[in-house]
C-alpha positions as CSV (number, residue, x, y, z in Angstrom):
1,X,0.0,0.0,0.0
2,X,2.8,2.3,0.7
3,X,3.9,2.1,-2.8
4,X,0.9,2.9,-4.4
5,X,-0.4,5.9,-2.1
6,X,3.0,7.6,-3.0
7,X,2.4,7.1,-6.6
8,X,-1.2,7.8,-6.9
9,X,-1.7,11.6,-8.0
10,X,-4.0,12.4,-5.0
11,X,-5.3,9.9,-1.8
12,X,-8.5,11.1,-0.5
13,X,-9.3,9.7,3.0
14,X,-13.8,9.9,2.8
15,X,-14.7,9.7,6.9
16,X,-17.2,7.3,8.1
17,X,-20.5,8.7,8.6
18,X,-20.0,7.9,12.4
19,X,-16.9,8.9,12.9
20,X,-16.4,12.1,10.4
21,X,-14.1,14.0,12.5
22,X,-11.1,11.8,13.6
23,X,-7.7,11.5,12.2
24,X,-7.1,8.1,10.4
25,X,-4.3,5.6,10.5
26,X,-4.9,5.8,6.5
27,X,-4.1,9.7,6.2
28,X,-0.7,8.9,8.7
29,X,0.0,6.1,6.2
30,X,-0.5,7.9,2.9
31,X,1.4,11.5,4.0
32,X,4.0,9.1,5.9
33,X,4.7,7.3,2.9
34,X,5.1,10.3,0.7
35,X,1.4,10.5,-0.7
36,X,-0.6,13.8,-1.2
37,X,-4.0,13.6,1.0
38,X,-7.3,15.5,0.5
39,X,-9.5,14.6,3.2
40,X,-12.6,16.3,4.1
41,X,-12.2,19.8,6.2
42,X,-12.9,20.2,9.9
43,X,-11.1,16.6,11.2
44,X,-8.7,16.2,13.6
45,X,-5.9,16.6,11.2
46,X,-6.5,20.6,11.2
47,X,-5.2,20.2,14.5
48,X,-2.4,18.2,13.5
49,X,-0.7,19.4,10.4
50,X,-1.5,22.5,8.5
51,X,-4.4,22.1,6.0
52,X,-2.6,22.9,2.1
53,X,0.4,23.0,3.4
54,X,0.7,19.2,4.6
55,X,-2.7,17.9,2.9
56,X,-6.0,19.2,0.9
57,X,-8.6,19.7,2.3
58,X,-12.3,20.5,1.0
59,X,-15.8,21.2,2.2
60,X,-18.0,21.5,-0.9
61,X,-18.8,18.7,-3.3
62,X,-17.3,21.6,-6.3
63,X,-14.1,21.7,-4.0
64,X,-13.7,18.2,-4.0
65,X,-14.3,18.1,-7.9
66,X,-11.8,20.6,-8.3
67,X,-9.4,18.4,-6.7
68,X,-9.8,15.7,-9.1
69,X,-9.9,17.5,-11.9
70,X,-6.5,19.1,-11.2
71,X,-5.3,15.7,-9.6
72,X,-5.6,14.6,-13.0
73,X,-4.0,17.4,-15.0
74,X,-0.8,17.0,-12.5
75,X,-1.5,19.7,-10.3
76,X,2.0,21.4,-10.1
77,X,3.4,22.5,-6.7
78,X,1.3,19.3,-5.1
79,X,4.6,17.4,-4.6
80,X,5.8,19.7,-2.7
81,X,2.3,19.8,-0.5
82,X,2.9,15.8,-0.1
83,X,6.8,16.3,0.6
84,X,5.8,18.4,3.5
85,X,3.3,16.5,4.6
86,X,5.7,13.3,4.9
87,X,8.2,15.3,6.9
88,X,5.9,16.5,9.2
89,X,4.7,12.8,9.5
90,X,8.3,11.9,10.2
91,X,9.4,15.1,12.4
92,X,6.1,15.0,14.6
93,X,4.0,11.8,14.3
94,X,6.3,8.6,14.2
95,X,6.0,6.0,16.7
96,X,8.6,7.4,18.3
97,X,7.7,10.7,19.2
98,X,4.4,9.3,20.5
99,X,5.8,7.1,22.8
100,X,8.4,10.2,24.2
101,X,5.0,12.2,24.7
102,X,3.6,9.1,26.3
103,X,6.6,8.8,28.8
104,X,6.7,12.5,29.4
105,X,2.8,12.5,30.7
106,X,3.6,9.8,32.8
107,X,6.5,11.6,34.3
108,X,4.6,14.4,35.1
């Protein structure tokens, strides 16, 4: 999988209608592998990284056309959008660094 959400021209991570608002392991996996994501606005991941600078985001159903439509023309500057993205993955969300924020609540 990690092959193919790097080489796919856009990933789009569609919430569940129950859960709409959380940050998947999917959108982790696709911008940690190198993948551009477009996900839905207003989850968790606004919180997280920073909305078209890490990953798209849209909120209209002519938003999220617009990101196919230029997904398929070979948008350019998106690489760069998915290069940041996978270092911010890297930098702030690896195993890692969740388990040093773990162990630094717990010392506290």
């Amino acid at each position: 999988m990690t092959d193919a959400y790097a080489k796919a021209a856009v990933n789009f991570d569609i919430p569940r209608f129950h859960q709409r608002e959380i940050a998947t392991l999917r959108a982790f996996d696709v911008m940690g592998s190198g993948g551009l994501l477009a996900c839905e606005t207003g989850t968790e991941l606004d919180e997280l990284f920073l909305p078209k600078r890490h990953f798209l985001t849209w909120s209209t159903q002519s938003e999220l056309r617009s990101i196919l439509e230029r997904a398929s023309a070979g948008e350019p500057g998106w690489d760069a959008i998915a290069a940041a993205g996978q270092e911010a993955v890297r930098r702030f969300h690896s195993l890692d660094c969740r388990t040093q924020r773990i162990l630094n609540m717990i010392k506290e």
